[in-house]
C-alpha positions as CSV (number, residue, x, y, z in Angstrom):
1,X,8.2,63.7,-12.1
2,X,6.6,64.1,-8.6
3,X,4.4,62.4,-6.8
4,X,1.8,63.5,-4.0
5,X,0.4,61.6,-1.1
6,X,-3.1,62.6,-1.2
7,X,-3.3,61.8,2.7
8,X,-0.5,63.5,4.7
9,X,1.6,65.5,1.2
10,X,4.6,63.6,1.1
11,X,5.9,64.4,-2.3
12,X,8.0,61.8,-4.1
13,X,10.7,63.2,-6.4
14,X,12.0,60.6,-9.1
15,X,14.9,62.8,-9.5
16,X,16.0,63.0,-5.9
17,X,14.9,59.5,-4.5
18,X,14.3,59.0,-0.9
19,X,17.8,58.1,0.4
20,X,16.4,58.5,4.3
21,X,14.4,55.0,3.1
22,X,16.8,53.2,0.7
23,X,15.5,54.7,-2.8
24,X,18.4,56.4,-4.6
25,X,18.1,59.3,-6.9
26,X,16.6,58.7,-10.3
27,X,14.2,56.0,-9.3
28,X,11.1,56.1,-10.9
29,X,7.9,56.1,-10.0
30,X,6.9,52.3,-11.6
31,X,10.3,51.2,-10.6
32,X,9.0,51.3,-6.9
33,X,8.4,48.3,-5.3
34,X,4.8,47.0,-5.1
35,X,4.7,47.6,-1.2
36,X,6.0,50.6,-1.5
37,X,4.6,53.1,1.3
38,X,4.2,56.6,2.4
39,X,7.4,56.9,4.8
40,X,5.2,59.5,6.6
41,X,1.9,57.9,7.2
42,X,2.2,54.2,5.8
43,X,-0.5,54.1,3.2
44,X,0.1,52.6,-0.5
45,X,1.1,53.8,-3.7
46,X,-2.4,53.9,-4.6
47,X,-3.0,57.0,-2.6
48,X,-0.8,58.9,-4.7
49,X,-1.3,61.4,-7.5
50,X,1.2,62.7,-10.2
51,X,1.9,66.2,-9.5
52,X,-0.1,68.2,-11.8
53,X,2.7,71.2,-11.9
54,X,5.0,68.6,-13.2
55,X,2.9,68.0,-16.5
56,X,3.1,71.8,-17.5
């Protein structure tokens, strides 16, 4: 599953992590920590959306 920032597009991959920023490959989405944050722009994992080609 993927993951959109709605703000600046940072897409979060569960299957490739975000090793630049600690989060191996794998993790997923609710296994983020609570202050997670756009490494791109800094906003919240509120401001994110499932990526809607993912649920095809």
């Amino acid at each position: 599953m993927r993951y959109i920032c709605m703000i600046c597009g940072y897409v979060y991959d569960e299957d490739e992590g975000d090793l630049d920023n600690g989060i191996e490959p794998g993790t997923l989405w609710e296994d983020l920590p609570d202050d997670f944050e756009c490494p791109l722009c800094g906003v919240s994992k509120e401001d994110f959306e499932r990526d809607p080609e993912c649920d095809n």
